[in-house]
C-alpha positions in Angstrom: 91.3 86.9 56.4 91.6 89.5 59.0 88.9 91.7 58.3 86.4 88.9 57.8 87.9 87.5 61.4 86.9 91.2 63.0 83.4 91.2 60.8 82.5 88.2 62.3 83.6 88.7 65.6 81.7 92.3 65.7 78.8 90.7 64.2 78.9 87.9 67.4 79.0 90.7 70.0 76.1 92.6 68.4 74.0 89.3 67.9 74.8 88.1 71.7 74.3 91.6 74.0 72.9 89.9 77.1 76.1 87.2 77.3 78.4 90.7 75.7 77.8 92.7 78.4 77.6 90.1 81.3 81.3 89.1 79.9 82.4 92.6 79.9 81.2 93.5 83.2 84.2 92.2 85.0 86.3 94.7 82.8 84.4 97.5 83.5 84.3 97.0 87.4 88.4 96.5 87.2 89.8 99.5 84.8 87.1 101.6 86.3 88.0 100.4 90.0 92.1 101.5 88.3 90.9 105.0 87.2 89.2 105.9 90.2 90.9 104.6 92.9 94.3 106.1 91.3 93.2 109.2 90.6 92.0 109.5 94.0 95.3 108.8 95.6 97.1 110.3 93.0 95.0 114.0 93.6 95.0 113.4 97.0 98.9 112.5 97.3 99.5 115.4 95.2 97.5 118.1 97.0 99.1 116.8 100.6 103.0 116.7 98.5 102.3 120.8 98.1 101.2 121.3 101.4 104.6 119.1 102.6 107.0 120.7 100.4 105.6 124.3 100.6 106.9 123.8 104.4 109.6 123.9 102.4 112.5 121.5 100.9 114.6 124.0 102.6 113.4 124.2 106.2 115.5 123.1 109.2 113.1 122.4 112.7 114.5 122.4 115.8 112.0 121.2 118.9 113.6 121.7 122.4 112.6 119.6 125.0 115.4 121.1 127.2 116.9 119.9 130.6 116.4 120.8 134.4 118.8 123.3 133.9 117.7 125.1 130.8 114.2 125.2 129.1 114.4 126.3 126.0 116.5 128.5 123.7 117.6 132.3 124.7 117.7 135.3 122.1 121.5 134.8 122.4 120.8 131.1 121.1 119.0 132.4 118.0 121.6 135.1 117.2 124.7 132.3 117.0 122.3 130.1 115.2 121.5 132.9 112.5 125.3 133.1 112.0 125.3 129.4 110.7 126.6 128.9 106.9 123.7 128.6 104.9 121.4 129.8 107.3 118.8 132.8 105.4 116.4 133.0 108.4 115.3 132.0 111.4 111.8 131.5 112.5 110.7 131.3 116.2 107.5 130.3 118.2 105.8 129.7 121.0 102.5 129.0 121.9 100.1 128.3 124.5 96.4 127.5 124.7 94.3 130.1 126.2 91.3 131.7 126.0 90.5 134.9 122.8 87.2 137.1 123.8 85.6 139.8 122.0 82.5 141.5 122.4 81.3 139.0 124.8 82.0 136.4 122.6 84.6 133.7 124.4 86.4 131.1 122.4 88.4 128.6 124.6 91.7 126.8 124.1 92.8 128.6 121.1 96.4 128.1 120.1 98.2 131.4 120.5 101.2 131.1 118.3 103.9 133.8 118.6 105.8 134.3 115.5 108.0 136.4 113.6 108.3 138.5 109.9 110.4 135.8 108.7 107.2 133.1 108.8 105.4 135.4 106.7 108.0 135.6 104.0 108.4 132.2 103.8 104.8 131.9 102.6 103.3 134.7 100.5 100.0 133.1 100.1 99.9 132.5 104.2 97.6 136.2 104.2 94.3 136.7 103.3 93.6 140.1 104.6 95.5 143.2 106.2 99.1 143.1 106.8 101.7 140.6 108.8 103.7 141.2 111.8 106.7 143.2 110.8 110.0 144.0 112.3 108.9 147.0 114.1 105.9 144.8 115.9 109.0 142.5 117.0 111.2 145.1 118.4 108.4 147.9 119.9 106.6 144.3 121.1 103.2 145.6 119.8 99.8 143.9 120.8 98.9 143.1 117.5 96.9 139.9 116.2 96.9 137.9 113.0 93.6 135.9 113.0 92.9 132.1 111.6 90.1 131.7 109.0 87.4 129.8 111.8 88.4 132.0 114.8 87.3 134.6 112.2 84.0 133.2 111.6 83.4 132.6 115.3 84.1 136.2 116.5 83.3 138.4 113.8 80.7 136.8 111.4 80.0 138.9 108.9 82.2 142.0 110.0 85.6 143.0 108.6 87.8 142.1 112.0 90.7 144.1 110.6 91.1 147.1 112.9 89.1 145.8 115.9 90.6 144.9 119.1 89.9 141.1 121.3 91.0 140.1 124.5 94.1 137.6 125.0 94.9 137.1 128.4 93.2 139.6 129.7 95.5 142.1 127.2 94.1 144.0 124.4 94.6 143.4 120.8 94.2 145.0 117.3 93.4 142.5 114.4 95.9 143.7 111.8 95.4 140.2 108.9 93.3 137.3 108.8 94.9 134.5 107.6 94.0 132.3 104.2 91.5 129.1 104.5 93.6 126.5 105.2 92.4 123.0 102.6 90.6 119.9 104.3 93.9 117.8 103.6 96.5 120.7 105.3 98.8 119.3 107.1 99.1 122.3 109.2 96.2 123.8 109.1 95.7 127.4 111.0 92.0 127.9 110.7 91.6 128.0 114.4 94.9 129.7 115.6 95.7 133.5 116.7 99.0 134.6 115.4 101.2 137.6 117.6 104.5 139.0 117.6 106.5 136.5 119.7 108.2 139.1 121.5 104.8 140.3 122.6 104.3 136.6 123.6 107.8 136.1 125.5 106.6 139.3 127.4 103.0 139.1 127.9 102.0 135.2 128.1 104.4 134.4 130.7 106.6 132.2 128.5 110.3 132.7 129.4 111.5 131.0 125.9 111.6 129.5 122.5 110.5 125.8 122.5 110.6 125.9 118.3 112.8 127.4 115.6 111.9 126.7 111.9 115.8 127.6 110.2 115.4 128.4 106.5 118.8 127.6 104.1 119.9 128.9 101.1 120.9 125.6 99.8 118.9 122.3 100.4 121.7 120.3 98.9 124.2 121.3 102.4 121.7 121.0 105.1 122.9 117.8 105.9 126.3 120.1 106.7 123.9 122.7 108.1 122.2 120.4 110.1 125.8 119.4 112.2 126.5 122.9 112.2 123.3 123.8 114.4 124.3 120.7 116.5 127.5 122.3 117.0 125.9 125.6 118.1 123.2 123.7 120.4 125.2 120.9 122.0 127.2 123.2 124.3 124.2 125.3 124.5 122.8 122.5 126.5 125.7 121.2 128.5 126.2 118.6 125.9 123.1 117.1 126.5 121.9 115.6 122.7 118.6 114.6 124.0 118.0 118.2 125.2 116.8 119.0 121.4 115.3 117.4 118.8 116.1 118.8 114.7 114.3 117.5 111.3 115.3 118.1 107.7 112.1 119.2 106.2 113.5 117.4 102.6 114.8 114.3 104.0 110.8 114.0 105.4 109.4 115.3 102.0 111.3 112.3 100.2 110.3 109.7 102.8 106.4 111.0 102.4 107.1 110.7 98.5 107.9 107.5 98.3 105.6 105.8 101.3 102.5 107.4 99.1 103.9 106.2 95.6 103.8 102.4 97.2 100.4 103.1 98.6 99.4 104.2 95.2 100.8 100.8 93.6 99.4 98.3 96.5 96.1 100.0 95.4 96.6 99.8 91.6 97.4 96.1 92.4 94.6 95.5 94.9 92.3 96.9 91.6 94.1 95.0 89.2 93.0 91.9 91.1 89.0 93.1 89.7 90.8 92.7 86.0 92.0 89.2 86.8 88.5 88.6 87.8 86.8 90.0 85.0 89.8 88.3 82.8 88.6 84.7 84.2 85.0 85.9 83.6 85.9 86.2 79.8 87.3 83.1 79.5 84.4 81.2 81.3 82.2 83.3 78.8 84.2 82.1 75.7 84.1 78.9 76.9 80.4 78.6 77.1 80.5 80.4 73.5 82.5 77.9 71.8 80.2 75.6 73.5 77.3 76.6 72.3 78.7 77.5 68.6 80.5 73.8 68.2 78.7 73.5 65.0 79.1 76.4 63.9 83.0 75.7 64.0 82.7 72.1 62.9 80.9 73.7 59.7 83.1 76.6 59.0 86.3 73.7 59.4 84.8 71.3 56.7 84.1 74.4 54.3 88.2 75.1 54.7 89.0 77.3 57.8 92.0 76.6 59.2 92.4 76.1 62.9 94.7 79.3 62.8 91.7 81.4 61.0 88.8 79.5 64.0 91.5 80.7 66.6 92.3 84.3 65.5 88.7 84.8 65.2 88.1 84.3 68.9 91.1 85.7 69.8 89.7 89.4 68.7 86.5 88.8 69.8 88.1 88.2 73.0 90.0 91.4 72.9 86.8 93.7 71.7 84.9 92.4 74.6 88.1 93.6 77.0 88.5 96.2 74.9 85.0 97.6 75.0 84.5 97.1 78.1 88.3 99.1 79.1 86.7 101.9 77.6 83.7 101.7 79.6 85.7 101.3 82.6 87.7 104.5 82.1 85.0 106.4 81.0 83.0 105.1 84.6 86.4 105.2 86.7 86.5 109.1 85.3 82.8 110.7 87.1 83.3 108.3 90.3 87.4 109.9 90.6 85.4 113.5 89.7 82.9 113.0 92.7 85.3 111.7 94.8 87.8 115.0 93.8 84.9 117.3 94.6 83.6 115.7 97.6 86.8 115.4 99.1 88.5 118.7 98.3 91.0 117.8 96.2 92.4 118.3 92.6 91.2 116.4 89.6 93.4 114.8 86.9 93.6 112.0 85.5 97.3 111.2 83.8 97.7 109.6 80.4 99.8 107.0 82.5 96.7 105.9 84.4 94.5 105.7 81.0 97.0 103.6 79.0 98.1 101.7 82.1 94.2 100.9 82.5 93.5 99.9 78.7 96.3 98.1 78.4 95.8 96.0 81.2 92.2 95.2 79.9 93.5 94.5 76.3 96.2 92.4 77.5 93.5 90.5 79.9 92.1 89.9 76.8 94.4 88.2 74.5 95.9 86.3 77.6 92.5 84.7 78.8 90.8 84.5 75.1 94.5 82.6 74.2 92.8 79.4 75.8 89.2 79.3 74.8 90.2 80.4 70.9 93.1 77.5 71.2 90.3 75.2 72.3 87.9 76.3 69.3 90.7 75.8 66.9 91.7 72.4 67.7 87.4 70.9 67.7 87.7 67.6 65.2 85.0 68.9 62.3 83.8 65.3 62.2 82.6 65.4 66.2 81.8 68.8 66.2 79.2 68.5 63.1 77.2 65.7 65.0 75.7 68.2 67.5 73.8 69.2 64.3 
């Protein structure tokens, strides 16, 4: 009884294309609006989630706003900070916006970032080209430069920069790295920045102190400890002033990001799921013309002996081929629009088996649910009134 249910089911999708496809388009719009719109956020969320927890699960910041009396923190701060439990490194900077020239060439308002050995060994794939600043650039307070991917472009097109000297505030220079091409989605992009020794910058750039310390722990699990131990060490730095400073745990702001995108990526799956509602309602209103239009053919196959079971289990899986079918099209369509929208937008490309079986089940389930009431209609036609439309 089953396989001549599927045979004749098939055969009524084959013999019907126009009204097949017209009933199946709703699927197709829904799981392939699913795929795409998923695997979008999904590659997108993903790439950004790198970016957020290569600034690492293990990062302490510390902003200083300071008060009338003090501005910002002394070398003497940093040293007692260093001593901190848990603390592995210390990271200052400063920066200002100023002016980079070379060879007549003048780029304006450039960030000017002075940094230390310990931001480079936080990141190995920060450098492109050349060296970092090391130790001995901190303490003989060098005039060397570490140069973003764009400021590159814009001052040395087509020339190795590595070697060559530009003007920072009227001081001169020697390009010793360029740094690596920061992605579209970077969160802290530094394409268009200019990296020095921040001794150099404390002494040269008329900035009497650190405004930023990124503090890197040996274990994530204590920096909430960590965290009240750096209080401890700033508080009286400040006269007690809390307000004077500002300090984020890099992992408590990596978990918060995790779980605002995974609800964006849900409210979208439902906001697509809505097009499979739609396309489940089409497939009812498409069954329902069906039966319709094939009363006699019901009325007949009941006198001959079908039972109402056999009517209804027949458009039951013809129901679920249609949603079935048309799943398949979906995913397969959902699949080259996520692809274009990867490659246009920069991103990674991967679609997870949870997304596929999420999608195809949702169109097979649309279709048993919304064929349930057509096929129960069908199965309950009086053979009597049904064979006088002959």
């Amino acid at each position: 009884m089953l396989i001549e249910s599927i045979r004749m089911s098939w055969e009524n999708i084959i013999n019907n294309k126009l009204r097949s496809f017209l009933t199946m388009l709703g699927i197709v719009i829904g799981v392939a609006s699913i795929i795409s719109l998923i695997t979008i956020v999904e590659g997108a969320t993903n790439s950004i989630s790198d970016q957020v927890t290569a600034l690492g699960v293990n990062k302490i910041t510390v902003n200083v706003t300071g008060t009338p009396i003090k501005q910002g923190l002394t070398e003497d701060d940093i040293h007692n900070i260093s001593n901190v439990n848990n603390v592995t490194g210390i990271s200052p900077t400063v920066s200002i916006r100023t002016g980079v020239v070379h060879d007549g060439k003048v780029l304006r308002n450039i960030s000017v970032q002075g940094k230390n050995e310990v931001f480079f060994k936080a990141d190995s794939e920060l450098l492109q080209w050349g060296r970092v600043i090391n130790i001995l650039d901190l303490e003989s307070k060098n005039k060397v430069v570490v140069l973003g991917n764009n400021v590159v472009r814009r001052l040395f097109y087509g020339v190795d920069p590595v070697g060559k000297e530009l003007t920072i505030n009227g001081v001169s220079y020697t390009v010793i790295g360029i740094l690596r091409r920061s992605s579209g989605l970077s969160i802290t992009s530094n394409n268009n920045v200019v990296i020095i020794p921040y001794t150099t910058a404390l002494s040269s750039l008329g900035i009497k102190n650190v405004s930023t310390l990124d503090i890197y722990i040996e274990d994530a699990g204590l920096a909430d400890i960590t965290v009240e131990d750096i209080k401890e060490v700033l508080t009286p730095a400040f006269n007690y002033r809390d307000q004077a400073y500002t300090i984020f745990n890099m992992g408590d702001m990596i978990e918060t990001f995790q779980s605002m995108m995974a609800m964006m990526s849900m409210l979208l799956a439902g906001i697509a799921a809505i097009s499979l509602i739609v396309g489940g309602i089409g497939i009812m209103n498409m069954m329902l013309v069906s039966i319709t239009e094939r009363t006699s053919e019901i009325g007949l196959r009941k006198a001959l002996g079908a039972t109402p079971n056999r009517i209804q289990l027949q458009f039951i899986i013809e129901s679920i081929f249609l949603s079935v079918i048309g799943g398949i099209i979906g995913l397969i369509l959902g699949g080259v629009i996520a692809y274009a929208g990867a490659y246009f937008i920069g991103i990674r490309y991967s679609i997870s088996m949870t997304t596929i079986l999420l999608a195809v089940g949702f169109s097979g389930t649309v279709g048993i649910v919304f064929g349930y009431m057509p096929a129960r209609k069908a199965s309950k036609l009086n053979p009597i009134d049904a064979l006088r439309s002959l």
